[in-house]
C-alpha positions as CSV (number, residue, x, y, z in Angstrom):
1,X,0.0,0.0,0.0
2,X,2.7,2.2,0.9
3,X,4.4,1.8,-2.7
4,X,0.9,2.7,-4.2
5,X,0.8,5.4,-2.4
6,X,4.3,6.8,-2.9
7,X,4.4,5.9,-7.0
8,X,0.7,7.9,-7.3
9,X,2.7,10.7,-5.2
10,X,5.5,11.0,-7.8
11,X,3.0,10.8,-10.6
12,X,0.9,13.8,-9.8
13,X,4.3,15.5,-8.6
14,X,5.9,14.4,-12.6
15,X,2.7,16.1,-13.8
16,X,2.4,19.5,-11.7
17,X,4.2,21.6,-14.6
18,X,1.0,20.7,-16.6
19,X,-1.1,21.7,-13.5
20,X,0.5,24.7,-13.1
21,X,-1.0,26.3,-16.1
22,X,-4.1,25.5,-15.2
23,X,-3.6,26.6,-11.6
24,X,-2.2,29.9,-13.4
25,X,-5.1,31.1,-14.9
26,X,-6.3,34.5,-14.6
27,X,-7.9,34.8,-11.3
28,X,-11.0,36.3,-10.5
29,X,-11.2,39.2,-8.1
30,X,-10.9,38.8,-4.4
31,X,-8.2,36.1,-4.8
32,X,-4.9,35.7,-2.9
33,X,-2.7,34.4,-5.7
34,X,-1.6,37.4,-6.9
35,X,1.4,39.5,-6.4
36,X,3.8,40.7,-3.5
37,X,5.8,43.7,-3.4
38,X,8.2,44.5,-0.7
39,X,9.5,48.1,-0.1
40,X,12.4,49.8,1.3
41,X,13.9,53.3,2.5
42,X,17.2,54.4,2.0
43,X,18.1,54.7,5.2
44,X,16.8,50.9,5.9
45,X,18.8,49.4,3.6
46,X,22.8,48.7,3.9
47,X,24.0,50.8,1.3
48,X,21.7,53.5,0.9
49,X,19.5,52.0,-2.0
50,X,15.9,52.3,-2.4
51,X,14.1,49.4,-3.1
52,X,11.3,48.4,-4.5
53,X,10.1,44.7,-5.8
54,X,7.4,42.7,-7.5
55,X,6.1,39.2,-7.7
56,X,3.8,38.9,-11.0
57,X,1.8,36.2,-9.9
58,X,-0.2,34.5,-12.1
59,X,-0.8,34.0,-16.1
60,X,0.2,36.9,-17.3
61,X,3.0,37.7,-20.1
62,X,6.2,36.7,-19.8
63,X,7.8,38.7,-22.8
64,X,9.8,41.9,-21.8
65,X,11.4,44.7,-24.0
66,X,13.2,47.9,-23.6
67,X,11.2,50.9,-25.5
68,X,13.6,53.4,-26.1
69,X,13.3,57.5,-25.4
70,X,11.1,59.1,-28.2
71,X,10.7,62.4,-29.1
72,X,7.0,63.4,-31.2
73,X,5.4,66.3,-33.0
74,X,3.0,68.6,-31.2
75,X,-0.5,67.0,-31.4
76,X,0.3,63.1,-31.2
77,X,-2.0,60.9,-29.5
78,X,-0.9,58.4,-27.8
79,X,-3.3,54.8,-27.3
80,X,-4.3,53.3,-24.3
81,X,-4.8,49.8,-24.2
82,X,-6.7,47.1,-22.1
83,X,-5.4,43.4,-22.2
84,X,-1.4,44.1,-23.1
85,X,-0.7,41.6,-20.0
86,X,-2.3,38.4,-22.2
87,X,-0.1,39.1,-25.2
88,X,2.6,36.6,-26.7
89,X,5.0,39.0,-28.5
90,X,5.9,42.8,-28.3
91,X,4.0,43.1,-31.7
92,X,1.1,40.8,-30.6
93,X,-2.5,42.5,-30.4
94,X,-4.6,39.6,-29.6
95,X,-6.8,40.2,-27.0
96,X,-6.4,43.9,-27.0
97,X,-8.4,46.4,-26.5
98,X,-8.5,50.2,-27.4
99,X,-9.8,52.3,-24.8
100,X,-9.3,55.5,-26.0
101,X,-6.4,58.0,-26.4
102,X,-4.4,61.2,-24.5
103,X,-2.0,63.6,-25.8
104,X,1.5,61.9,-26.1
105,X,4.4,64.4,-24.6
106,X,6.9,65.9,-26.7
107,X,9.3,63.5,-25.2
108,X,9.3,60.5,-23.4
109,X,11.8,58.2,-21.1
110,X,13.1,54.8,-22.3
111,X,11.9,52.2,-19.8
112,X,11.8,48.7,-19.1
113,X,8.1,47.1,-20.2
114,X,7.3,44.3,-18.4
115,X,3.7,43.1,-17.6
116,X,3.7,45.7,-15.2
117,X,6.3,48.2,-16.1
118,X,9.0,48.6,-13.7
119,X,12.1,50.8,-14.6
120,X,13.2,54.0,-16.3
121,X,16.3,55.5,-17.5
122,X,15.5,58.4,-14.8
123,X,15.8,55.5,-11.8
124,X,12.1,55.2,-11.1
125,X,10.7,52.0,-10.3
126,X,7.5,50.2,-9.5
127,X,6.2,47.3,-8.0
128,X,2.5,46.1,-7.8
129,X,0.1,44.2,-6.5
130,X,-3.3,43.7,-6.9
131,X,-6.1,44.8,-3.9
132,X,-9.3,44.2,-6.0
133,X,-11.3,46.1,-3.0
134,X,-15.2,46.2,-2.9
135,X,-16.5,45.3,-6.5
136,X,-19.4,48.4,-6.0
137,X,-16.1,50.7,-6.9
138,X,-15.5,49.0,-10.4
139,X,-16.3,51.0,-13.4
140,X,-14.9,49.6,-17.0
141,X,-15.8,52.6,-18.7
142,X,-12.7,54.3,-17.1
143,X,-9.9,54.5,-19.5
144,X,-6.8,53.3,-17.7
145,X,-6.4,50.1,-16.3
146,X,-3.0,50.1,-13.8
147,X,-0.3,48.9,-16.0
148,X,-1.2,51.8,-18.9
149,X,-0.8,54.1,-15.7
150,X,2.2,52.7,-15.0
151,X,3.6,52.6,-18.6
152,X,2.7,56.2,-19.1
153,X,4.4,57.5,-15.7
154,X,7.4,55.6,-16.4
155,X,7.7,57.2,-20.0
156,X,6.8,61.0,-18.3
157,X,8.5,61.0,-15.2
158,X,11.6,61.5,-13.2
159,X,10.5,61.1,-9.3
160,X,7.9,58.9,-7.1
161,X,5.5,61.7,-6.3
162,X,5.7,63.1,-10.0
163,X,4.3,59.8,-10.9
164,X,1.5,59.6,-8.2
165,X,0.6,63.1,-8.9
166,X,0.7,62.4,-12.9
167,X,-1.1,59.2,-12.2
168,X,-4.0,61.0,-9.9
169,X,-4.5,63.5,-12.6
170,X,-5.3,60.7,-15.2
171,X,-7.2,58.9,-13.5
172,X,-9.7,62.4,-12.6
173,X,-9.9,63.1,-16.0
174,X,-10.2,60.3,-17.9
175,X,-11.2,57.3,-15.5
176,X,-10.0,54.3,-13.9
177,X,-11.2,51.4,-15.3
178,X,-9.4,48.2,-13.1
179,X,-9.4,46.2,-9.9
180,X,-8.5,48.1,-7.0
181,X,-4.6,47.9,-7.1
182,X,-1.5,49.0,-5.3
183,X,2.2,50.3,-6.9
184,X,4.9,50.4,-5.2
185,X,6.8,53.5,-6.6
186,X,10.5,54.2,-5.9
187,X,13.5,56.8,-6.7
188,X,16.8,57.1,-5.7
189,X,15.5,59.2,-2.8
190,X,12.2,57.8,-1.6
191,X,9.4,55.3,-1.8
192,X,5.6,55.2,-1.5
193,X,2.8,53.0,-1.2
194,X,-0.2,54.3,-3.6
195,X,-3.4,52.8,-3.8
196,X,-5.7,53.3,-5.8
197,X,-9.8,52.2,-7.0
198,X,-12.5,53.4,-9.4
199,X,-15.5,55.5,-8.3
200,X,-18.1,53.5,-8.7
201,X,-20.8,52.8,-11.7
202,X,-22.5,55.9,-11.7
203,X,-19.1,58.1,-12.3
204,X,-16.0,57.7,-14.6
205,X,-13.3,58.8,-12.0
206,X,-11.5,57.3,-9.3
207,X,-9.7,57.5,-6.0
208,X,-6.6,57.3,-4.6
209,X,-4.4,57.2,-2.0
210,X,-0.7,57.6,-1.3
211,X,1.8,57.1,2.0
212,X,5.8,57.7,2.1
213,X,7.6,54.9,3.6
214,X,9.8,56.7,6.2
215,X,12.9,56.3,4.9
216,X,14.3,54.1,8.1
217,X,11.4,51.7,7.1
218,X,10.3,48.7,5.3
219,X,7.2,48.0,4.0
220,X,5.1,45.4,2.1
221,X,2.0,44.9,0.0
222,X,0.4,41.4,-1.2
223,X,-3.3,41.9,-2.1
224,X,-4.5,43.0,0.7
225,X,-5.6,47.5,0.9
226,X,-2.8,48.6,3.7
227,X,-3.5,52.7,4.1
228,X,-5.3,53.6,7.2
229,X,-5.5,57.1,8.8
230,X,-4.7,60.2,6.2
231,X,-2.9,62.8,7.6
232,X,-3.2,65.1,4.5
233,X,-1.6,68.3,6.1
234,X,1.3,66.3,6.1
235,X,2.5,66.7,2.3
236,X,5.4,64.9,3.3
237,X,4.2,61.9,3.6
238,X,0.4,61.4,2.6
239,X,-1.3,62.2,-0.8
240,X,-4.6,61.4,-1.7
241,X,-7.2,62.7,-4.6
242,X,-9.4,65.5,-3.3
243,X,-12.7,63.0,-3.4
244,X,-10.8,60.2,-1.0
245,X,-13.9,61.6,1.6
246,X,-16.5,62.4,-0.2
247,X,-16.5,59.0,-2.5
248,X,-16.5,57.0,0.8
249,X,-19.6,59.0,2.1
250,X,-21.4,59.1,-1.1
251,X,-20.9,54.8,-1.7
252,X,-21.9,54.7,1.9
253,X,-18.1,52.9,3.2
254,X,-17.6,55.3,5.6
255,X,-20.1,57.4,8.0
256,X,-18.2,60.1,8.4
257,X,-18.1,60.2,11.9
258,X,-15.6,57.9,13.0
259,X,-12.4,57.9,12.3
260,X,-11.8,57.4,8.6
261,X,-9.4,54.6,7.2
262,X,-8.5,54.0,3.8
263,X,-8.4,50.4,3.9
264,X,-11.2,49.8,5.9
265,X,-13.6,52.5,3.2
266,X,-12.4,51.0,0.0
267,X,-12.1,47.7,1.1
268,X,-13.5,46.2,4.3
269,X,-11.0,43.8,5.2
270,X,-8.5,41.2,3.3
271,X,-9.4,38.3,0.9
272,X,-10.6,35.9,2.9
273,X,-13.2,37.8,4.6
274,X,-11.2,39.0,7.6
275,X,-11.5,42.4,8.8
276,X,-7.7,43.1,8.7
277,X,-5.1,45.6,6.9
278,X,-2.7,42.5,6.1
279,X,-3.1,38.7,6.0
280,X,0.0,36.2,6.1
281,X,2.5,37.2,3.8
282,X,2.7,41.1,4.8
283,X,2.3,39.3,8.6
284,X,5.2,36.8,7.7
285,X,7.5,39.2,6.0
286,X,7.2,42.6,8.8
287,X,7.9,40.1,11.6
288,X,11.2,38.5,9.9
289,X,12.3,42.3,9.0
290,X,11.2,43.5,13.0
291,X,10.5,40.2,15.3
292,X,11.6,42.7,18.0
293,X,7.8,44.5,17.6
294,X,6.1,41.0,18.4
295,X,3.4,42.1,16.1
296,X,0.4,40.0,16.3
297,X,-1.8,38.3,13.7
298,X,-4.9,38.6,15.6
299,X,-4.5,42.4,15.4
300,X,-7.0,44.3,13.2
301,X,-4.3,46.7,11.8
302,X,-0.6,46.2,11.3
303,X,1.5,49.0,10.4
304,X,2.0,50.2,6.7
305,X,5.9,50.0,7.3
306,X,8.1,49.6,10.0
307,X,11.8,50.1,11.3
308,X,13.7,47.0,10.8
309,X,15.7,45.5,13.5
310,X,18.7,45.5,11.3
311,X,19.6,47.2,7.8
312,X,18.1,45.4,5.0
313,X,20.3,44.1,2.1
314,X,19.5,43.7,-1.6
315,X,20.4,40.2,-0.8
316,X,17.6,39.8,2.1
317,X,15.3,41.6,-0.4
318,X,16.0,38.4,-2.8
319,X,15.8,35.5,-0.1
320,X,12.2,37.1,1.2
321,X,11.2,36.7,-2.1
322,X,12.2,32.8,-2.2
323,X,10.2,32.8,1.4
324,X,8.7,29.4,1.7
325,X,8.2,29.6,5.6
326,X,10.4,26.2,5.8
327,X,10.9,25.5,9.2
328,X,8.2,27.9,10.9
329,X,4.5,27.0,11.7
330,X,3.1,28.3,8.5
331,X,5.3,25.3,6.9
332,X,3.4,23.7,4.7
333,X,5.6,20.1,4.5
334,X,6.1,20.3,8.1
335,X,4.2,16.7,8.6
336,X,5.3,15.4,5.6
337,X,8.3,13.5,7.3
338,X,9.6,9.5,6.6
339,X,12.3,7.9,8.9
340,X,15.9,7.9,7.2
341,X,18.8,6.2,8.0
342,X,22.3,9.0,8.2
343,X,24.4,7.2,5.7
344,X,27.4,8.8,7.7
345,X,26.1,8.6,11.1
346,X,24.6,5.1,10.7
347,X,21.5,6.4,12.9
348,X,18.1,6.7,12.1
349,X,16.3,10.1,11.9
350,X,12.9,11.8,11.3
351,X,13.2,14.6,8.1
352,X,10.5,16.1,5.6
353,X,10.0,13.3,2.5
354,X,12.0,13.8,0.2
355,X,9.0,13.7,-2.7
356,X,7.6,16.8,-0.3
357,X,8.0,20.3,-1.6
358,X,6.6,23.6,-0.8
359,X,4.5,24.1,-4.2
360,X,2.6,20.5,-4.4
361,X,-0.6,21.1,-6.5
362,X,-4.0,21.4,-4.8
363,X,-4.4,17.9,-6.5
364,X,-1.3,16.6,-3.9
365,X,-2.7,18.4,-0.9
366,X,-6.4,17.0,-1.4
367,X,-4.5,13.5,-2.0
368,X,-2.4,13.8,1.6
369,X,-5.3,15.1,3.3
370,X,-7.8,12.2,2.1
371,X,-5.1,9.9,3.4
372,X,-4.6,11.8,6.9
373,X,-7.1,14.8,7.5
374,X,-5.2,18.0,8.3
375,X,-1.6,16.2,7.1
376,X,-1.1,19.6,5.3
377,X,-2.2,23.2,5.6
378,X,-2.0,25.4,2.6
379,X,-0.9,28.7,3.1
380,X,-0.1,31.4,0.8
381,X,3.7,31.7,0.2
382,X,5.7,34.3,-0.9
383,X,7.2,32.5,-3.8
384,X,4.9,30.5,-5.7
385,X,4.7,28.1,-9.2
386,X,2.2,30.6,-11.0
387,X,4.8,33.0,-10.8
388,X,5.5,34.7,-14.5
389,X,8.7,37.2,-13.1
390,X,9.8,38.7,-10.3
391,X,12.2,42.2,-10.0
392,X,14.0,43.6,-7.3
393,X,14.6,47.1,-8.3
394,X,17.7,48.8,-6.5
395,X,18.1,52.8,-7.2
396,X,21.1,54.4,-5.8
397,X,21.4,58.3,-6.1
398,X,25.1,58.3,-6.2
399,X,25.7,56.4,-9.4
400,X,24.5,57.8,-13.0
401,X,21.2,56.8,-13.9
402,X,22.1,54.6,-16.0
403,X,24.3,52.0,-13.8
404,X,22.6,53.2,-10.8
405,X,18.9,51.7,-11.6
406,X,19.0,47.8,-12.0
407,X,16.0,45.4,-11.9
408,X,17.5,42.5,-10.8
409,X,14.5,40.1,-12.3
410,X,13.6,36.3,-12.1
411,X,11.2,34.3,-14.6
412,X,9.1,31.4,-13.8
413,X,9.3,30.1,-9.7
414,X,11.4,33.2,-7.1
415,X,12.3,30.4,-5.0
416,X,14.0,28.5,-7.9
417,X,14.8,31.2,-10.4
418,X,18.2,32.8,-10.9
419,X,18.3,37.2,-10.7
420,X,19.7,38.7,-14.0
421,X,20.9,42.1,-13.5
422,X,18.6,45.0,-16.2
423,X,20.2,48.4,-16.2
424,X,18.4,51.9,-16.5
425,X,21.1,51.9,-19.2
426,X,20.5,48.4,-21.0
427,X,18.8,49.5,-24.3
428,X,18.1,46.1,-25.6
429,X,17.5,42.6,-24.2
430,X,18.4,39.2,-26.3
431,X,15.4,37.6,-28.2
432,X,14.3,34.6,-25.7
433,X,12.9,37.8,-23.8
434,X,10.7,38.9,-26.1
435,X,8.9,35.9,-26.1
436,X,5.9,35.3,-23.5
437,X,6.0,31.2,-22.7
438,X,2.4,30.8,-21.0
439,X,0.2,29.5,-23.7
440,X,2.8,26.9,-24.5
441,X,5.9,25.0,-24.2
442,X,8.1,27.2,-26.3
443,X,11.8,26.8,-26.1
444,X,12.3,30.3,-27.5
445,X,10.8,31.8,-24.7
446,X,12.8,32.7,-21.8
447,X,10.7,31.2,-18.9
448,X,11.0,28.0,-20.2
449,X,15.1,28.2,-20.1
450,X,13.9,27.9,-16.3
451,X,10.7,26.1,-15.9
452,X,11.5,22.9,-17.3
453,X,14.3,22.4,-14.4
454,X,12.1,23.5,-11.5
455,X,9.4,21.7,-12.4
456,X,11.5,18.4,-12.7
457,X,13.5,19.5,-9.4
458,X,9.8,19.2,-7.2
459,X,9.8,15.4,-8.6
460,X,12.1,15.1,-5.6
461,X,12.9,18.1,-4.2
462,X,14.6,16.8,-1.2
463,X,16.8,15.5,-3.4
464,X,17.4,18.6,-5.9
465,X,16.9,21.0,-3.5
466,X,20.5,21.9,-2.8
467,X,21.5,22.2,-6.6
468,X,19.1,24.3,-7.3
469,X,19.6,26.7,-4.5
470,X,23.4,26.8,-4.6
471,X,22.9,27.7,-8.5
472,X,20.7,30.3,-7.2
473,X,23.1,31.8,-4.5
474,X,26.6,31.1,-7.1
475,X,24.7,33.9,-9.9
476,X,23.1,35.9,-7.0
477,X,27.0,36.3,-5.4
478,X,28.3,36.7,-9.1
479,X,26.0,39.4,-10.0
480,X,26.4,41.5,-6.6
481,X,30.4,40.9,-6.1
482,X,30.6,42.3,-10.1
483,X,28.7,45.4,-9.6
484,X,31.6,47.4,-8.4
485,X,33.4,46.4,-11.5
486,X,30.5,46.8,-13.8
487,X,29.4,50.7,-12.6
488,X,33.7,51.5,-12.3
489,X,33.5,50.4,-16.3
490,X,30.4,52.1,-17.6
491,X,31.7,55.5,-15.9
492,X,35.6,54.8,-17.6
493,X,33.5,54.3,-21.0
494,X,31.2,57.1,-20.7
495,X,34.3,59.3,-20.1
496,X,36.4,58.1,-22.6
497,X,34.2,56.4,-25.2
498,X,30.8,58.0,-25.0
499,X,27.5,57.6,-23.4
500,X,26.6,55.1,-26.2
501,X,29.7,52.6,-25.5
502,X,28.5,53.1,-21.8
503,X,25.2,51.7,-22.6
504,X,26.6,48.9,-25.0
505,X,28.8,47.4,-22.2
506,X,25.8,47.5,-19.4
507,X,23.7,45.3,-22.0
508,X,26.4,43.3,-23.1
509,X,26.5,42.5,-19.5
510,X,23.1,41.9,-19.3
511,X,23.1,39.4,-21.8
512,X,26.1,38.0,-21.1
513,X,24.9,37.3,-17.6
514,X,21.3,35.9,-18.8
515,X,23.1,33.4,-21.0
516,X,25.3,32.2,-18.1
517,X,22.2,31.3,-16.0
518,X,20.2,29.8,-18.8
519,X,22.9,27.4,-20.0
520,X,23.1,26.4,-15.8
521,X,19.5,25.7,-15.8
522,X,19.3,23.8,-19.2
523,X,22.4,21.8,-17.5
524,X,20.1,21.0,-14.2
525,X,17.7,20.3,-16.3
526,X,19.5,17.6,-18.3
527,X,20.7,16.2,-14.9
528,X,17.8,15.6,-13.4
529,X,15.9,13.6,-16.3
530,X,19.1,11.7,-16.1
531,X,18.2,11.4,-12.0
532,X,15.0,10.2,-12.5
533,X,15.2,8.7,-16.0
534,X,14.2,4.8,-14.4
535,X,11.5,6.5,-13.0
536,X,10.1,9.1,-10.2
């Protein structure tokens, strides 16, 4: 029975790359298995960086391009689009949607276009993740759904609150047509949490919200509406759009006699139902930064940011992203363990089955479960299968923009994937990228230079685990022990060769390093149908 049971484990655990495209469907609204997006303030981190990140969670594209600067002729239009995030190919239109136009500016930024675009020449970057809110403050008739507002902020400005306030003046005049949603919006300088929801049915506007993480602070979205209280005399910190009262009172969210908070307005509480600012992850991932604050998951609130108990390294940015919570109660293999017998020791010990892993399908868990009730609790984690790409976006103000911005980004699984380093400078990217790999297996696609070994290493992830993760940390050290060399040569050529050598080298590099890491994965890869060739 136990051999049954074991070969039907390995089976569904052979087939979970199939599953996963199921399980990464476009989810409806109120769902957890979106994004995450952790932020932090210069004086927070160890070098003086700002940082912001993003988990794309779910089936969206995985094709990437750099659009270069443009300059245009009074009068252009530029179009605004619904449905870019389902596309297979820069040029594909599939899907699409025209929602209307706006004036195009004499000049625009080159940036980085992602699903959600992240990164400018200028060093402004955004993260995002999805809050969906109360569905009564939906309106599809607005024009700009979050990753045009993004696209279009990136292309026009130079500083975090010149994007909110460029964004908050779109939205009023031409409408906001999505989910609610948060962005994560970063400089060299500063970073701020913005929020932001349509007005409801009967009017083509929206509302929004914005909070400055204190620079000594961290702080972290993942689905869930985090603004409270508004303190709107305080410029410094808090923006909002003028109807951020009035929309509440009108919808009926808020009474106006006690005391107002965003969250709790525009949303009501967190996904599952819970009257809360936060569930797990933004729980799990403040307490690792600040266990010293003993912060509480029964509380109702948890603070938007706070002051970690030690400076925050791009390096811990990157390993919060791969968070499983291995080891801690929120484990979910924690009672998936088998007796073993220490080859060294000669002794016989209790560990987590090797044929467990962190990301078994819902298929797996419903399986366990039938076979002991409560074997294994899901819980949302941090890094997740139906993951398309991750960044973590450094911006350091005393560099040039161009080697001072990099998006250090991850395709398919964070907890599997290796970071490749984008410039603000890098102009071009090599072809795999410009390829989205969701609809189908497609070995020009970049994600599937990953997938394919991370999928085969959960076969038997006790027994791949450690070859994947050293892979991980060798191009991680590589990439961060290089950057001294890499900004030292773009400055040398920029002096002596030209801004345009400067930008060459930074995406030679970038190429160079992507190919390194795909040519390690497609070697794992090969290794590991060889490990499990006589069967799983």
């Amino acid at each position: 029975m136990k051999k049954y049971v074991l070969t039907v484990i390995s089976l569904i655990c052979c087939c979970s790359f199939l599953l996963a495209q199921e399980y990464a469907t476009q989810f409806p609204p109120l769902n957890p298995e979106s994004c995450t997006s952790i932020m932090v303030g210069k004086k927070a981190s160890t070098d003086g960086s700002v940082m912001t990140s993003h988990t794309c969670d779910g089936n969206y594209r995985t094709w990437m391009e750099v659009v270069p600067a443009a300059q245009y002729e009074k009068d252009t239009t530029v179009a605004i689009y619904s449905g870019r995030m389902h596309t297979t190919t820069p040029d594909d239109r599939t899907g699409m949607t025209l929602k209307g136009s706006i004036p195009e500016a004499r000049s625009t930024y080159q940036f980085l276009n992602t699903s959600y675009p992240c990164l400018n020449e200028k060093q402004l970057g955004i993260g995002e993740t999805t809050i969906s809110g109360r569905k009564e403050l939906v309106n599809e008739k607005g024009m700009f759904m979050i990753e045009e507002l993004a696209k279009i902020a990136l292309q026009r400005c130079t500083t975090a609150r010149e994007a909110i306030r460029l964004m908050g003046d779109l939205v009023k005049k031409y409408g906001y047509g999505d989910w609610g949603e948060c962005l994560t919006i970063a400089d060299p300088n500063e970073v701020w949490h913005f929020e932001v929801f349509g007005e409801g049915p009967d009017q083509i506007g929206g509302v929004w919200a914005a909070v400055r993480i204190p620079d000594d602070h961290v702080g972290v979205s993942a689905n869930v509406p985090r603004i409270s209280t508004l303190d709107l005399k305080d410029t410094d910190h808090y923006m909002a759009s003028e109807n951020v009262f009035e929309v509440a009172k009108k919808l009926g969210f808020w009474d106006g006699k006690k005391p107002f908070r965003f969250w709790e307005a525009y949303a009501g509480g967190n996904y599952f139902g819970e009257k809360k600012s936060f569930s797990l992850r933004e729980y799990y991932i403040l307490n690792a930064l600040a266990p010293s604050l003993h912060l509480s998951y029964d509380a109702e609130e948890l603070p938007i940011s706070v002051k970690p108990d030690s400076a925050v390294s791009v390096q811990k940015m990157m390993a919060l992203l791969r968070e499983t919570y291995a080891g801690s109660e929120f484990d979910v293999t924690k009672n998936l363990k088998v007796t073993a017998k220490n080859k060294v020791t000669g002794l016989t010990d209790t560990i987590i089955s090797p044929a467990a892993n962190p990301w078994m399908t819902s298929d797996m868990i419903t399986m366990l479960n039938g076979i002991k009730p409560n074997t294994v609790q899901k819980n949302r984690l941090v890094a997740v299968p139906q993951c398309s790409y991750s960044t973590v976006i450094q911006l350091r103000s005393w560099l040039p923009d161009a080697v001072g911005g990099v998006a250090w980004i991850s395709f398919d699984n964070p907890g599997q994937s290796p970071r490749i380093p984008v410039f603000s400078g890098t102009t071009s990217l090599p072809a795999c990228f410009a390829v989205c790999g969701q609809a189908a297996h497609r070995e020009d696609a970049i994600v599937w230079k990953y997938r394919t070994a991370n999928k085969l290493a959960t076969v038997r992830w006790g027994a791949t685990k450690e070859t994947v993760l050293s892979a991980v940390a060798h191009f991680e050290e590589k990439g961060l022990s290089e950057m001294p060399f890499v900004e030292n040569r773009y400055q040398t050529l920029s002096q002596t060769k030209g801004e345009e050598a400067a930008r060459a080298y930074l995406t030679q590099y970038t190429a160079d390093f992507a190919g390194a890491t795909i040519l390690r994965w497609e070697e794992m890869a090969d290794a590991f149908w060889k490990k499990f060739a006589r069967g799983f």
